[in-house]
DOVEXNU-737038 format. One record per residue (C-alpha): x, y, z; chain. Coordinates in steps of 0.001 Angstrom, whole numbers, padded with zeros to 6 digits. Layout:
! DOVEXNU-737038
X, Y, Z, A;
...
! end
This chain:
! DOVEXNU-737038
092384, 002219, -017529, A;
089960, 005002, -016123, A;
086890, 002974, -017526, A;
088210, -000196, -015382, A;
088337, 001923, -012426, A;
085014, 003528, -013111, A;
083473, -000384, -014244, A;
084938, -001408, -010873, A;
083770, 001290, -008458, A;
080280, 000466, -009751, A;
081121, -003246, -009197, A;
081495, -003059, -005575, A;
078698, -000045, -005447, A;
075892, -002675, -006191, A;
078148, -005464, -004049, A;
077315, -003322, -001045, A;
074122, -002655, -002366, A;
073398, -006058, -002617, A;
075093, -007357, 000978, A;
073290, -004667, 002747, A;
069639, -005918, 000456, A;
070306, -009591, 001609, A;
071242, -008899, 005629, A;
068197, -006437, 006135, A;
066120, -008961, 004797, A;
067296, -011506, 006473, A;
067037, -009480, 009629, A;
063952, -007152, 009175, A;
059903, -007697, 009335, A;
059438, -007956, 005970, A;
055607, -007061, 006271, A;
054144, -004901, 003784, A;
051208, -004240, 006343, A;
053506, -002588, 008775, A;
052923, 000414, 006128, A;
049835, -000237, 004717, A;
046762, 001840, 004907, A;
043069, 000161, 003298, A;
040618, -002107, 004255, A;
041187, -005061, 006303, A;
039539, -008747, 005692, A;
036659, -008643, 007180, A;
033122, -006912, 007851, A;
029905, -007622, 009866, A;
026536, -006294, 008724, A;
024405, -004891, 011838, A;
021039, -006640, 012626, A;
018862, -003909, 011510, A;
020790, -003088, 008064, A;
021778, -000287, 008871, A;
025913, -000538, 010093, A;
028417, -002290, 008695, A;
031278, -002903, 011058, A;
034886, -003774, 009552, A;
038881, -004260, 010007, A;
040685, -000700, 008277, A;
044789, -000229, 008177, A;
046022, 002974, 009070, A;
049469, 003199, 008060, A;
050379, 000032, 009530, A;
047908, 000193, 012518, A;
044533, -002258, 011947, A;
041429, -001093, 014047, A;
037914, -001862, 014376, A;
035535, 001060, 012630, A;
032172, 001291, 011990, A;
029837, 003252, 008653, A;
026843, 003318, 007430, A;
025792, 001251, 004867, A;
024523, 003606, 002944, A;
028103, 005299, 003059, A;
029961, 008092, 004063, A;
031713, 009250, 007664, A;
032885, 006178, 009388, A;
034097, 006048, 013275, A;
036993, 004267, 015044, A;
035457, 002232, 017841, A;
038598, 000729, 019020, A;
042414, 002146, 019414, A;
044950, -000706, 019715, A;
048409, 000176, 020903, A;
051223, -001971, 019963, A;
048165, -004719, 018783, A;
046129, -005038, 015854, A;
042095, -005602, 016228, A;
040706, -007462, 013030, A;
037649, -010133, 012356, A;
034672, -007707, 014431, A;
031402, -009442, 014255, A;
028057, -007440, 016036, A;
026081, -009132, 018541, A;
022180, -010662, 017698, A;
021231, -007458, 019137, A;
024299, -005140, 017369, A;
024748, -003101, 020786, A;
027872, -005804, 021273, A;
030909, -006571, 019427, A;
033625, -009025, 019584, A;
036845, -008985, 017417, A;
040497, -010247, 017547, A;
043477, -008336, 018940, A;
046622, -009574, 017532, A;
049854, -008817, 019838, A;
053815, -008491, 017760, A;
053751, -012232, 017807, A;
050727, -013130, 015666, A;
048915, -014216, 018407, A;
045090, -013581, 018476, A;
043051, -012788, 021992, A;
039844, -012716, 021672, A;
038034, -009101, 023321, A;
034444, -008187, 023852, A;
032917, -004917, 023519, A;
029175, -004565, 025317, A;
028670, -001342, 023378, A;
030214, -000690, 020032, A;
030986, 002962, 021132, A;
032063, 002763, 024110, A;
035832, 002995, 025302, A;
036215, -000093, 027382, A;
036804, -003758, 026567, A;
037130, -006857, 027694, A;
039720, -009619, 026807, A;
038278, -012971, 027131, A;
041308, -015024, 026525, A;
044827, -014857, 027285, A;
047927, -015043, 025268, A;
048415, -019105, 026105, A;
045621, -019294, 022961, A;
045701, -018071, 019537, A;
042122, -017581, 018346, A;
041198, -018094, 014849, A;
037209, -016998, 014809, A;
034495, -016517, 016753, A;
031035, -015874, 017072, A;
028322, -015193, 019084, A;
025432, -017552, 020513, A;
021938, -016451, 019369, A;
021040, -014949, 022770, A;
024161, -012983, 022515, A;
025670, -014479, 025819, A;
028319, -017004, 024910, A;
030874, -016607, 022218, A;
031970, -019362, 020978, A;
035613, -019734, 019162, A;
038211, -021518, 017394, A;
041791, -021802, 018877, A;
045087, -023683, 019441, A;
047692, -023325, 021820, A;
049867, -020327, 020670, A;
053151, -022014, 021598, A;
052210, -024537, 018506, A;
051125, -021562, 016248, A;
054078, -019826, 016657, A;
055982, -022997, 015508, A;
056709, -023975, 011930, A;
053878, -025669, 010112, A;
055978, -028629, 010795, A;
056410, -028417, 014207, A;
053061, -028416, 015503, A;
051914, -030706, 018038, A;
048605, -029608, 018742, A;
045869, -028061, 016925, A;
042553, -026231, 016493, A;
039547, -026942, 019154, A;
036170, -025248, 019763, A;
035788, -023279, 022746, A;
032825, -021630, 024468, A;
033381, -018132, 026656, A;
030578, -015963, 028527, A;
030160, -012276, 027440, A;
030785, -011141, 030758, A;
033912, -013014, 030976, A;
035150, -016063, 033041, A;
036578, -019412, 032028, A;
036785, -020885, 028559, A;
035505, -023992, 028464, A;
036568, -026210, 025753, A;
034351, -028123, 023464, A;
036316, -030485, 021422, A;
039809, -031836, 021903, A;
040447, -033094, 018285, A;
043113, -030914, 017319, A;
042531, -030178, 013723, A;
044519, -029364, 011512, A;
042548, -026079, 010091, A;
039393, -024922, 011409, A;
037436, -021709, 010241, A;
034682, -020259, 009349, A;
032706, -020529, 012763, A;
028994, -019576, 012865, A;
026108, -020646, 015632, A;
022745, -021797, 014074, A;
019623, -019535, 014145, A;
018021, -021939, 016830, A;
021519, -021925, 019007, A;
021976, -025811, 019068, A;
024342, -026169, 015918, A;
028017, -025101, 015415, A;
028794, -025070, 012010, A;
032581, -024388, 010984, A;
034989, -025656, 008281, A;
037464, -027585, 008092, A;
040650, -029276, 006211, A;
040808, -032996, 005583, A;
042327, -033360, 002276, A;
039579, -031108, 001176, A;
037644, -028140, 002598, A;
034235, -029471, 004296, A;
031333, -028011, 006296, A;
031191, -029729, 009989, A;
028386, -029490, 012142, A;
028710, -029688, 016222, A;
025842, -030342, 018731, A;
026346, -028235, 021325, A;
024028, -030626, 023257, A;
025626, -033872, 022500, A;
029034, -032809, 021970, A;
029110, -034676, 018758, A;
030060, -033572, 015358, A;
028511, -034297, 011985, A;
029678, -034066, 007912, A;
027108, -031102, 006867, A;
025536, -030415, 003394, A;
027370, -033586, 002068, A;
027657, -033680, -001619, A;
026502, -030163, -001588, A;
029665, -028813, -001683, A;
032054, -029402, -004190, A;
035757, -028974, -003691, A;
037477, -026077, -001111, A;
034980, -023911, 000001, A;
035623, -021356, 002567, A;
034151, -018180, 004442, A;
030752, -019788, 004632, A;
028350, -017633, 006325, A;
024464, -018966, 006809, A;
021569, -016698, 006333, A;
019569, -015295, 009551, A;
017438, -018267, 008812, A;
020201, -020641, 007062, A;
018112, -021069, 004116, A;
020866, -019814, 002013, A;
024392, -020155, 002372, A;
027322, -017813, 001047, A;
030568, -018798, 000285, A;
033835, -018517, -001484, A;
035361, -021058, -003561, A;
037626, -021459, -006630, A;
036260, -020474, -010089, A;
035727, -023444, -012624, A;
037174, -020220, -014995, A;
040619, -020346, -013355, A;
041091, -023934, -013352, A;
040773, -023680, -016938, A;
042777, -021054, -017934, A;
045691, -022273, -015581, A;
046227, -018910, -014077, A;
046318, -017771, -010695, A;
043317, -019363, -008559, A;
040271, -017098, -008908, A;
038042, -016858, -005684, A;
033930, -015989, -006747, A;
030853, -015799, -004074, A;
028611, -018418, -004206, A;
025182, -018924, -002905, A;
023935, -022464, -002338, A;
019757, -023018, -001506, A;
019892, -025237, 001973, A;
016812, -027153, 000910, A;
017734, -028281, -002907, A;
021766, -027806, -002890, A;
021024, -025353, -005863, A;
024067, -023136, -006270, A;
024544, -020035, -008366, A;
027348, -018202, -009001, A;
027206, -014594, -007907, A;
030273, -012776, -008820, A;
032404, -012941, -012086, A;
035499, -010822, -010936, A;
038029, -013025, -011672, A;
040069, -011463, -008770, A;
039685, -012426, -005337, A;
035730, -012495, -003075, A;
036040, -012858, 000461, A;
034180, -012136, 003803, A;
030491, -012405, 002541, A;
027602, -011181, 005229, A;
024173, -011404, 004856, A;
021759, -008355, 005871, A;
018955, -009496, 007773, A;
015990, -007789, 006087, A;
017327, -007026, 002757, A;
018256, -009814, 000110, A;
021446, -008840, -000226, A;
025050, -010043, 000998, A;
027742, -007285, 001536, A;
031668, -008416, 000789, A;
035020, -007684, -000145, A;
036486, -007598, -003499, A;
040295, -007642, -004014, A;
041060, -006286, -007412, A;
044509, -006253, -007520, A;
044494, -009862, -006629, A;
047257, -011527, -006110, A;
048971, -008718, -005289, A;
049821, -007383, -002130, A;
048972, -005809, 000163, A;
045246, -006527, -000465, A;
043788, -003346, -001535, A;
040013, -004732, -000754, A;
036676, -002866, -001972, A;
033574, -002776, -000054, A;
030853, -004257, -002340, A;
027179, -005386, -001816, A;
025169, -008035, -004392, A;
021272, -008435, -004740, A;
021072, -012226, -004715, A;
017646, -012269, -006073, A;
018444, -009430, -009037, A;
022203, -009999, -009265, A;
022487, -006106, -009140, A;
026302, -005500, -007619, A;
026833, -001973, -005657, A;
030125, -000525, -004800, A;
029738, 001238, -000662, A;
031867, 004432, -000276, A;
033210, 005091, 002864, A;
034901, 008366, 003976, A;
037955, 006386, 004870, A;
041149, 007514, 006407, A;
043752, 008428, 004243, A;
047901, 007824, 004818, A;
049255, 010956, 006563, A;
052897, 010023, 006340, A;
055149, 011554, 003331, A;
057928, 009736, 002258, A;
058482, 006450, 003890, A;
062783, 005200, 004133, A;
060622, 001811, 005390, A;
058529, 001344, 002283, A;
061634, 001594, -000177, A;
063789, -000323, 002186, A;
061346, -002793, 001905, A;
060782, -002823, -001765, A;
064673, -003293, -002014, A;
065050, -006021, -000200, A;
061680, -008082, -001912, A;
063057, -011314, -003700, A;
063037, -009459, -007178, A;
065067, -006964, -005752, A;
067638, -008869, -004304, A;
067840, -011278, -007629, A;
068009, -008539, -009645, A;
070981, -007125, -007652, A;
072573, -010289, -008196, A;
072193, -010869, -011689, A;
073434, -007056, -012064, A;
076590, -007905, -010023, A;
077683, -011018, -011846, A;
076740, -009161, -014877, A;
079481, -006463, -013934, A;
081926, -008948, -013040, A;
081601, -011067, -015852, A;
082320, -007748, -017690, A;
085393, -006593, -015930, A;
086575, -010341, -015514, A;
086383, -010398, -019251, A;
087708, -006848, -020345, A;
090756, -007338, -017730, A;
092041, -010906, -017435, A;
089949, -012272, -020863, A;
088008, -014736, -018618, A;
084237, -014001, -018963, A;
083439, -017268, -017207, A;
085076, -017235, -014082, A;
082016, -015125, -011757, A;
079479, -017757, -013442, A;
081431, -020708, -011796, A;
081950, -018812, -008549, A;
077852, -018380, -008508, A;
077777, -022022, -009511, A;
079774, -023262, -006847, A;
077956, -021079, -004399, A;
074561, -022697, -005602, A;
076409, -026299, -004803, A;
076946, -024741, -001288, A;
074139, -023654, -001121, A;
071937, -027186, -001771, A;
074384, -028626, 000618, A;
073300, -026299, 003118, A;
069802, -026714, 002790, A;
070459, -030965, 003414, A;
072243, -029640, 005963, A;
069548, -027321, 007673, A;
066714, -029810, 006311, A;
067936, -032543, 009207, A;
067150, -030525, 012116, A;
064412, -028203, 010767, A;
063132, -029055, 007832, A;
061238, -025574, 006874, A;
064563, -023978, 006946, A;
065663, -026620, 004949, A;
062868, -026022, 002073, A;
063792, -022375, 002419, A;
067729, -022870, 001797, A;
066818, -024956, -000864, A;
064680, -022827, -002589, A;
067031, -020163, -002130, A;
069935, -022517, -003509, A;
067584, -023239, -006621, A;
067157, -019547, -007267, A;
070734, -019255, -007908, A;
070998, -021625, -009610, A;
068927, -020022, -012195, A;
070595, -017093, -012008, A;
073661, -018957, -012728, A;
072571, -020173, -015896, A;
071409, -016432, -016623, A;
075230, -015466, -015693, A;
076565, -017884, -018281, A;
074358, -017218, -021168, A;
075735, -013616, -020721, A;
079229, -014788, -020370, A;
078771, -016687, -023690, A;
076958, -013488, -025736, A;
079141, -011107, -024027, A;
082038, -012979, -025020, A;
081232, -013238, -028051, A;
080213, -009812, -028774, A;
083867, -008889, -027515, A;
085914, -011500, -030131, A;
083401, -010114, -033172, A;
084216, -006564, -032393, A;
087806, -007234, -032261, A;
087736, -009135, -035023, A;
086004, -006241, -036818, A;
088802, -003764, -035276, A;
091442, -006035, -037060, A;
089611, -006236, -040102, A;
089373, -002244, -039804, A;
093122, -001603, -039003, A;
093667, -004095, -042025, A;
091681, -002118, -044357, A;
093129, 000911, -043131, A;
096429, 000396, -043209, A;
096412, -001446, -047313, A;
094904, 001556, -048355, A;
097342, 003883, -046538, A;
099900, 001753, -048163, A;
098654, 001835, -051979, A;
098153, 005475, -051639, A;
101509, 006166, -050065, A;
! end
């Protein structure tokens, strides 16, 4: 009787555990960044080689700072409050900088710096736009960008009406004007040609794809067709876009049918020749060519596809292949223990299934133990699955992301369910072969007591 109470205590111990697992996640930011502390996604090299410029989280808080690229001491040259400031790219000169400030919401402003070190900025655009990249003209005056209207980005994917444009700004502020009015779907990538006529960007139609936009004519052009095989993305041009860098999916992971692998490519403008330059089989991004040197710094995720994205600063020789790690002095978490990291890590979708495999489990064990019925909690989880998928035809008809979501979660128990009755059925059976054996025991027992009484 005492091991029924104790079995049942626990019982509703990880039933509370797992209520109070599903509500805070239901109800929290379930952001792993709010907490995180490494390098952001991003980096600019200076013109003269000498600075890199980059994104860094500081537990939770992302701001621009700069370093040699030689390593060492690195310096915060911007302070958000309540914002994050990510994507920095250094003007043709590298006195200026522009980067991204994103508010609670997601949204992205675009803000210009006219000195790196200095304390003031500028925001170019309001919080009517979400801005997705930028870049600066040649001359260093305009900065040209990528946005869409942030009521639409703050919508589910499948409630968006209206989509990306390119947009021109002056450095020293003023209207946006707005170049396009095509409303793509995805646009990235953005970059202004060395002679300041060309936009080049990417973009998704069915596939990945360079586009290339007079500035003049206010026409745009397929660029590098044939070139380019498959998604590419992050494509950067050389100061003299004889070479281009990119990032693109590894032939290697297709094959092995594992997670997609992401390698740095470099293609020759003139004679589409393309060589491979990393072989990480993790995850390359933000490539950035230095302007005397024939090298291209990035960002290497090892850990990939893990998050959060715990990025190293690398740099490649494209002529000599030679790959160099750059160590920064970088800021280091100053919090202790963190209640908001492991409420977070209890409420992840392992977590939470693993609660509720462990509660059935204990049910299906005091169910079985006290009214001989080890299969009663695996049809209560089945029939909450069946709610469940009629919930999610429910939500589906008037949103259908919450619909795909419900569903999802309704398919998830389900396969927990079938976990539940597999352990019903060896649980069960475990119980009748051990009282069988206790029989067989007492048997025994008692016809030897008897022929030696």
């Amino acid at each position: 009787m005492k091991n029924h109470r104790l079995l049942l205590i626990i019982t509703g111990i990880v039933a509370l555990l797992f209520i109070a697992s599903l509500t805070y996640s239901m109800l929290s930011d379930q952001d792993l960044y709010n907490y995180h502390t490494g390098l952001g996604s991003s980096i600019s090299v200076s013109p003269d080689d000498m600075t890199l410029v980059f994104s860094y989280y500081e537990n939770g808080s992302e701001a621009i700072y700069q370093g040699s690229v030689q390593g060492g001491a690195v310096e915060k040259v911007t302070d958000p409050a309540n914002e994050d400031h990510r994507r920095p790219q250094l003007s043709p000169d590298g006195e200026g900088l522009v980067y991204l400030a994103a508010d609670n919401d997601g949204v992205q402003s675009l803000q210009f710096k006219s000195n790196v070190s200095a304390d003031r900025s500028e925001r170019l655009t309001g919080t009517d736009a979400h801005v997705v990249d930028a870049a600066f003209s040649p001359d260093g005056r305009t900065i040209y960008y990528i946005a869409m209207p942030s009521e639409d980005f703050l919508k589910p994917e499948g409630g968006k009406e209206n989509g990306a444009d390119l947009f021109s700004v002056p450095t020293e502020g003023g209207e946006p004007v707005k170049l396009t009015d095509k409303d793509s779907f995805a646009m990235d990538g953005l970059t202004a040609s060395a002679d300041g006529n060309t936009l080049y960007y990417t973009e998704f139609d069915g596939v990945q794809g360079l586009m290339a936009y007079s500035i003049a004519e206010g026409t745009e052009t397929a660029a590098l067709q044939g070139a380019l095989r498959g998604d590419v993305y992050q494509l950067v041009f050389s100061p003299v876009q004889e070479l281009l860098a990119y990032t693109a999916v590894s032939e290697s992971s297709f094959d092995s049918g594992s997670t997609y692998e992401y390698e740095l490519f470099l293609l020759k403008t003139a004679t589409s020749e393309t060589n491979k330059l990393t072989d990480f089989r993790a995850f390359v991004t933000s490539p950035s060519f230095f302007h005397q040197d024939n090298r291209i710094a990035f960002l290497s995720q090892p850990n990939w596809p893990d998050q959060p994205e715990d990025f190293e600063l690398m740099t490649v020789n494209y002529d000599s292949g030679e790959i160099a790690s750059v160590r920064l002095d970088l800021p280091e978490t100053t919090r202790g223990f963190q209640p908001a990291i492991l409420a977070y890590w209890v409420t992840t979708p392992v977590a939470i299934t693993g609660l509720y495999l462990l509660l059935f489990g204990l049910l299906t064990v005091y169910s079985r133990r006290v009214w001989n019925k080890a299969y009663v909690p695996a049809i209560i989880s089945a029939i909450l699955s069946g709610i469940a998928v009629a919930g999610s035809f429910a939500a589906a008809s008037f949103d259908p992301w919450i619909g795909i979501g419900v569903f999802m979660l309704a398919a998830g128990m389900a396969a927990c369910t079938a976990v539940i009755f597999v352990f019903a059925l060896l649980y069960s059976n475990l119980a009748k072969r051990k009282r069988r054996n206790n029989r067989k025991g007492a048997l025994k027992s008692r016809f030897l007591f008897d022929r030696n009484g």
